[in-house]
N, C-alpha and C positions, 0 to 999 in steps of 0.2 A: 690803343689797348691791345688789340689784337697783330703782332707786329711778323715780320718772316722770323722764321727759325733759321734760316741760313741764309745771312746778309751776304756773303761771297757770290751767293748764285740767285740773288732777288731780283739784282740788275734796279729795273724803273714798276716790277707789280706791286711792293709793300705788302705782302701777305708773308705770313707763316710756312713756314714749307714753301714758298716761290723760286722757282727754276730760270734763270734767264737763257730762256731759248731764242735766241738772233737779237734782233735790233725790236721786238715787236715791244708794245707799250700796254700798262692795263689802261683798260677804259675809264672816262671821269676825270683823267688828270690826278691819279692820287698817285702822294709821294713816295718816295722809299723810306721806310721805315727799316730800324734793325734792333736784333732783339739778340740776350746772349742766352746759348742752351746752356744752362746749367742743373746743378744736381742739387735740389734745395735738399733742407732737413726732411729726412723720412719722422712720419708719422704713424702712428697704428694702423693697421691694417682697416679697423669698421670705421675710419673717415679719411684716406686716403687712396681711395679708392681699390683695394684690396680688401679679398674677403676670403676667409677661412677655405684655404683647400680643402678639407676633408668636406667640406660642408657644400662647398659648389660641387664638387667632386659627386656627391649624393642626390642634390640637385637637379646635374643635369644630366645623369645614368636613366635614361629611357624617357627624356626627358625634352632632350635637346632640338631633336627635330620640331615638334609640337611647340617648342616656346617660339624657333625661330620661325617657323609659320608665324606665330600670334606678332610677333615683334614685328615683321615685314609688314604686317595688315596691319600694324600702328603706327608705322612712319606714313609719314607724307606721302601719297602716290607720287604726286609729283616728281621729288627728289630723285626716287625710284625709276621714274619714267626719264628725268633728264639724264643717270647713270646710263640707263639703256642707250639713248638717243648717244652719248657720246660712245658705246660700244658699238652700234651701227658706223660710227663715222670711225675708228678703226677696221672695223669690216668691209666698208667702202676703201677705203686703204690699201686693203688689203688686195680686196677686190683689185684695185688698179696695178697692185704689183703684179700679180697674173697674165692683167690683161697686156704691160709690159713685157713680161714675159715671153706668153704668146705670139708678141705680135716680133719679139728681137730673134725668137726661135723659129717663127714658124710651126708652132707645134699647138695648134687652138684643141685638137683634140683626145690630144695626149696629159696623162695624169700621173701620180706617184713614180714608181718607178720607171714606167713608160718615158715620162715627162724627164723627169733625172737623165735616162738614154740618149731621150731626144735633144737636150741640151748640149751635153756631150759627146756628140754626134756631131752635132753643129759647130760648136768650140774645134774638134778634132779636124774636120772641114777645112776650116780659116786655119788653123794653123800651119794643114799642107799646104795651103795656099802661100802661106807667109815663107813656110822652106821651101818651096819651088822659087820664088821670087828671088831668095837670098842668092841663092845657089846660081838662079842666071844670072841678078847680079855680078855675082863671085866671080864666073867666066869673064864677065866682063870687065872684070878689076875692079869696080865700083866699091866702094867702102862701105861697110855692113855697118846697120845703128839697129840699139836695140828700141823696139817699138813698144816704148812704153808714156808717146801720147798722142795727140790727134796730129799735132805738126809733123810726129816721126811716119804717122801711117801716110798722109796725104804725098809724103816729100819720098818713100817706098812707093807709093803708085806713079807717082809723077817721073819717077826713076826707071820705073818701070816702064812706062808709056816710051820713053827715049831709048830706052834699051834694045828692046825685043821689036820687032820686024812686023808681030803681028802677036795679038793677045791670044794665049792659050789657055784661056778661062782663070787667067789669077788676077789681071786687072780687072774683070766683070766682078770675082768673087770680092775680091777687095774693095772695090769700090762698094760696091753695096752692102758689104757689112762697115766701111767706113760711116755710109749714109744709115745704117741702122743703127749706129751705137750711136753716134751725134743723134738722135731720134730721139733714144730712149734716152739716154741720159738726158735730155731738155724734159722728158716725160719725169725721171728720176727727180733731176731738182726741182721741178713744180710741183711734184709730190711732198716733198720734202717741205717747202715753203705752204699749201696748203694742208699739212700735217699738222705742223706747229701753230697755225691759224684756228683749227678745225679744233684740235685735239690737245697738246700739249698748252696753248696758251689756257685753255679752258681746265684744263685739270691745276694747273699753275694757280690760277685766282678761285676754282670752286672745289678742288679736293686737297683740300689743307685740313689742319686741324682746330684754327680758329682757336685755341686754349693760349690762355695769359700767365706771362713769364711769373705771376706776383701768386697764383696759383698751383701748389702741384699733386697732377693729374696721372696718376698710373697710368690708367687708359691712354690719354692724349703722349704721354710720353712714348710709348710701345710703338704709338702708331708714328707720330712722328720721327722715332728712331727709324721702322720701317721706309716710310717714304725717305729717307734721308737717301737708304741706299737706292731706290729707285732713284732720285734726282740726279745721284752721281753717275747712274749709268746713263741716262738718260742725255746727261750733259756731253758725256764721254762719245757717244756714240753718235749723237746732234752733229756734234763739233769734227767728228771725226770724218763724218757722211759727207759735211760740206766743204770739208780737205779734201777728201778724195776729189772730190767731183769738179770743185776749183783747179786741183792738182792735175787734169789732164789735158789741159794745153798746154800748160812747159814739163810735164812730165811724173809720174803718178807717184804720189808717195805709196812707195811699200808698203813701209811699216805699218802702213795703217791698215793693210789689209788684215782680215779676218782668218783663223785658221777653222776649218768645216770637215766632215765627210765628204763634201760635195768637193771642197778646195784638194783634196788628198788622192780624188779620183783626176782632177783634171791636172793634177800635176804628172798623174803617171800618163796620163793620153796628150798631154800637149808642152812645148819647150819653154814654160814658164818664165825662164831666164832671158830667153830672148826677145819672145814676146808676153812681159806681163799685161798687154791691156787686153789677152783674152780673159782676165782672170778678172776686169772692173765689174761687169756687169754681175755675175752671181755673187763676187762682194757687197753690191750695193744693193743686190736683192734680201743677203743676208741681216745687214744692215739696218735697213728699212724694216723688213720682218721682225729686227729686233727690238725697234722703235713699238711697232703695235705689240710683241709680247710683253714688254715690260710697261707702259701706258696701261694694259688693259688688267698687269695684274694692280695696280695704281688705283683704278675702278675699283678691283673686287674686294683691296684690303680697304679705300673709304666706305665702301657697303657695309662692310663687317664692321668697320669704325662706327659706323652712323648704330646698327645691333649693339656693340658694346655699347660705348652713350645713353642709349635707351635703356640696356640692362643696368648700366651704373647710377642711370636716374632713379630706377625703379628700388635698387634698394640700396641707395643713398641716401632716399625718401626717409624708408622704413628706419633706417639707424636713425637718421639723424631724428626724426620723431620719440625714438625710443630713449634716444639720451637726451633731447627736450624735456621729456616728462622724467625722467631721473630726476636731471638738471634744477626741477621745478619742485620737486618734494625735496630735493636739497638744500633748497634754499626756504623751504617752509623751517625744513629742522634749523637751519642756520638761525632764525631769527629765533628759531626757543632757544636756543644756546644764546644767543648776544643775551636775552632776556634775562637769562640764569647768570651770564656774568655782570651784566649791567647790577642785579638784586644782590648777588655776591659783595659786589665792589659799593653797593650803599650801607651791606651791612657791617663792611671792614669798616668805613669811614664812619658811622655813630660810635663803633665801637673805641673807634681811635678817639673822637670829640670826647666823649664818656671816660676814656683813659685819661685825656688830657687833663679834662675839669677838677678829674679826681688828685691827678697832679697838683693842679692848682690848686685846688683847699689843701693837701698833704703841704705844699708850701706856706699855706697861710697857716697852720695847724703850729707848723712848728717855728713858723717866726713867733706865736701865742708863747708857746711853749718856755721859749725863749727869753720872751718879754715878763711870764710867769716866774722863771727860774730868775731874770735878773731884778725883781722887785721885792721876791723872796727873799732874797739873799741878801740885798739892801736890807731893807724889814727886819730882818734875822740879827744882824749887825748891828741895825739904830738898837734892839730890842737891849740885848747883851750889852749895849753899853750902857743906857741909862740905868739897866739892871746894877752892872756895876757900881755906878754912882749913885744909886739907892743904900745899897750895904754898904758903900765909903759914908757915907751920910749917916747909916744907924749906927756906926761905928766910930762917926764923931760924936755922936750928941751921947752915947754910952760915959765916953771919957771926958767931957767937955760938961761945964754945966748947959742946960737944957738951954735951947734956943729956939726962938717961936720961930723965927724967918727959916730956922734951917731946918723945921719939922715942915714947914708948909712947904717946903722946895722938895721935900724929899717925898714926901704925899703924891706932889705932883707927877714926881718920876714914877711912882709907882702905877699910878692912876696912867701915864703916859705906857707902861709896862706890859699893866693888862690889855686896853688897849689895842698895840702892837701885837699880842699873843693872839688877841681878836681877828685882828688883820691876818695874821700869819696862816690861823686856820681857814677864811676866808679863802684864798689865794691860794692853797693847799686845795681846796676843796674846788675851786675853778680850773688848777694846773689836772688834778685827776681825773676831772671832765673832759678836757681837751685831750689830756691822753686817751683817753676811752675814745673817744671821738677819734684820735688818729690812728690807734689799731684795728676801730674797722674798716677806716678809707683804706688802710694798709690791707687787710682782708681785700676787701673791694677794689685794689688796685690789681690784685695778685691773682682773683677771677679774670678782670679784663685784660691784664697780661696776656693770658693763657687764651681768654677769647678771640683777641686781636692776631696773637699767631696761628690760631687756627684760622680765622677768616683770612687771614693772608696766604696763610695755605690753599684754600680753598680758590680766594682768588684768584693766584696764579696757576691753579691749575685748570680750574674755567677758562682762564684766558688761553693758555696753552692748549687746549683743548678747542678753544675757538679760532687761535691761529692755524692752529695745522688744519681744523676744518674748513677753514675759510681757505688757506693756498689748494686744499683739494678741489674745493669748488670752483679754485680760478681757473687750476687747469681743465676741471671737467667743463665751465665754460668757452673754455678755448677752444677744446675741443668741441662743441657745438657751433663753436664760430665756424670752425673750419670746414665741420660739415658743412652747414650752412654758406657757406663761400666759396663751397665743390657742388656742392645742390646745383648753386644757382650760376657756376660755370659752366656745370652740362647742361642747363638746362639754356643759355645762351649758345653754348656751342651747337646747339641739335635747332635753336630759333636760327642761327648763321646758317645752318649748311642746308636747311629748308625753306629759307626767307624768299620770296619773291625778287627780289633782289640780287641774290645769288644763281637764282636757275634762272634770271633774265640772261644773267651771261652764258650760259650751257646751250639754251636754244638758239638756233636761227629766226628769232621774232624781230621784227621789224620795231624802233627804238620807240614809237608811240603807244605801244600796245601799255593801259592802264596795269599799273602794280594793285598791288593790294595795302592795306593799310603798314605804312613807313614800318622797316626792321625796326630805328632806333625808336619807334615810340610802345613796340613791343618790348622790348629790352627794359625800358623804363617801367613798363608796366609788372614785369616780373622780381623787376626790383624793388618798386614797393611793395609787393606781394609777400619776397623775404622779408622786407623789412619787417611788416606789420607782425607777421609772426615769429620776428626775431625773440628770446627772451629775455627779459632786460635782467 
């Protein structure tokens, strides 16, 4: 989870921010991991770890001293104390570049500018010494090399010894500044190697920033950018220190030297060109120097890391609480809203069944209707015919002598006449029913028309009103998430950089000394912590 931020320079530590300084290994046997910096999506400033300039700005005007007092007294002594411990062991460093120093110049009790003199003093010395030599030499025809490593100084003394008849203090000087640089420099590389033991392997595995690529962290980003450039120099200057210092048996790289005030004065006091290996040792004191100033500002911006963290916990807190409880009456309203569209949408649907029905009898109305008019009009037809054959019959029996069978036939039609005129109104009188009946389901359809599109109005705009409240709510959830998923990253990253676990490797403790209860079973514990008051 917690992976390096720069896989090119992890080498075998697997941390974030890890430096591969030499061949050294972290402890445990843990693998290399690697992880890509990238630039996720920015997010609002009150859950991404950004807050309101004008507002910190206000904050921390007369402010700032007093909090960071209170913040120091709330971290971990510990963490605090192991920062320190690793500042001692660049001070002891440091210390030893001095006493190097000291002991290549001979100058134990000379300081600042004093000390500057005195080196250049010494520097200027050897150099006579190296043109005196040349120059007998010279006389001698012997062929001049320039002395730029141990083999060309020794092979100049030995040339020496063969030359000259008797030493006129340039084989004594030479010789013992040969035996002093070979000195220091053995003194220089075991500095170097318990530098990177002491110091750099230790900031490499415990001042990182421990934040997760699935996470983004304003804070962790800042500080990570920072250490980046720390690491580059750090590598640049590592690497360069054990060029040199490899590079003076067959001959000193250059290029690598350093350009100083200190280098600008011994260029004008000694023949650089001929002999650069007056110029190795205050290189590699530069060097070195520049190992502990840049480590130790490493220390002071993880200090200020571990302050931010705390400050970013503290009102990460506070947001993310604040937009919990929003979060939480949001979703109270949400449910009277579904409520109101749920009630909407049962009263569209009776209204619609109620249309329907009424449909359905307006169908059955005038299938009636229908079946009225076609029996009528049958009816109407039998009626007018027998009628007719009634008045053909009295208008036989007028011209015809009287006929009993044709008066009773004619009786009948008549009797058949009335009858059907019975029927007629009958049928008449059931057809204007059912009309009346279908002009009020007609009425009553032309209400729940009008009903039904208002409730459909109504519905969809409940609904729209519930949708767009509901996508608000998701992103206001999300953004609770995220707080809550920065919460509980600083609040992981500040358990890492204070775990027992982590400041085992910062001290000198001997590898049985008891921990304290497991990092991961802490981590575990703060995660169901979130969880529980995650809200659903």
């Amino acid at each position: 989870m917690y992976q390096p931020m720069f896989p090119s320079l992890t080498g075998n530590t697997g941390q974030k921010g890890a430096l591969t300084l030499g061949a050294s290994k972290r402890p445990n046997g843990r693998k290399a991991n690697s992880i890509i910096r990238k630039r996720t999506k920015e997010v609002p400033y009150d859950y991404a770890g950004k807050f309101p300039k004008e507002n910190v700005e206000n904050n921390e005007v007369g402010q700032q001293s007093q909090h960071m007092t209170s913040v120091r007294a709330g971290l971990q002594r510990a963490y605090l104390d192991g920062l320190d411990f690793l500042r001692n062991k660049i001070q002891d460093s440091e210390k030893e570049v001095q006493n190097l120093q000291q002991s290549f110049y001979s100058s134990e009790e000379a300081k600042g500018d004093n000390l500057t003199q005195k080196q250049l003093d010494y520097l200027k010395q050897v150099n006579d010494k190296l043109l005196n030599a040349n120059n007998e030499l010279k006389r001698k025809n012997i062929k001049l090399e320039i002395i730029d490593s141990e083999t060309c100084l020794v092979g100049l003394v030995n040339k020496l010894r063969e030359a000259m008849e008797y030493d006129k203090g340039e084989i004594t000087m030479l010789t013992e500044f040969w035996e002093n640089l070979r000195n220091t420099v053995d003194g220089f590389r075991a500095l170097v190697e318990k530098f990177q033991n002491s110091v750099l392997n230790r900031l490499n595995q415990s001042c990182i920033s421990y934040s997760s690529d699935d996470i983004n962290l304003e804070v962790s980003n800042r500080y990570t950018l920072d250490i980046s450039d720390y690491i580059t120099e750090l590598e640049r200057e590592l690497t360069n220190t054990r060029l040199l210092l490899k590079s003076l048996d067959s001959g000193l790289h250059q290029d690598l030297f350093k350009d100083s005030e200190f280098s600008e004065k011994l260029l004008v006091a000694c023949d650089l060109k001929a002999f650069p290996i007056l110029r190795l040792i205050p290189d590699l004191e530069n060097k070195i120097s520049s190992l502990c100033d840049i480590s130790r500002k490493w220390l002071n911006r993880d200090e200020e890391y571990m302050y931010e963290v705390n400050d970013y916990i503290r009102k990460t807190r506070t947001i993310t609480k604040r937009r919990a409880d929003v979060l939480k009456n949001q979703k109270e309203k949400q449910k009277k809203i579904e409520k109101s569209v749920k009630s909407t949408q049962i009263l569209l649907q009776n209204n619609r069944e109620k249309l329907h029905s009424i449909e359905s009898e307006l169908n059955q109305l005038d299938e009636q209707i229908a079946g009225y008019e076609h029996v009528k009009k049958s009816k109407h037809d039998e009626k007018e015919q027998k009628a007719n054959m009634a008045d053909f019959l009295k208008l036989t029996l007028t011209q015809t002598k009287k006929n009993y069978s044709l008066q009773i036939k004619r009786q009948k039609l008549l009797k058949q006449v009335r009858e059907l005129e019975q029927l007629l109104i009958a049928i008449e009188r059931e057809l204007s029913d059912v009309q009346d009946k279908k002009v009020e389901k007609d009425q009553a359809k032309s209400l729940l028309t009008e009903k039904v599109e208002n409730s459909q109005k109504s519905y969809g705009a409940a609904r729209n009103e519930f949708s767009k409240y509901s996508d608000e709510l998701e992103t206001l959830e999300q953004e609770v998430n995220i707080l809550s998923g920065q919460l509980l990253q600083l609040e992981i990253i500040q358990t890492y950089k204070t775990s027992p676990e982590n400041l085992e490797q910062i001290f000198d403790r001997p590898q049985t000394v008891k921990l304290a209860p497991s990092l991961k079973e802490k981590i575990k514990n703060r995660k169901r912590k979130v969880g529980t008051q995650k809200v659903d």
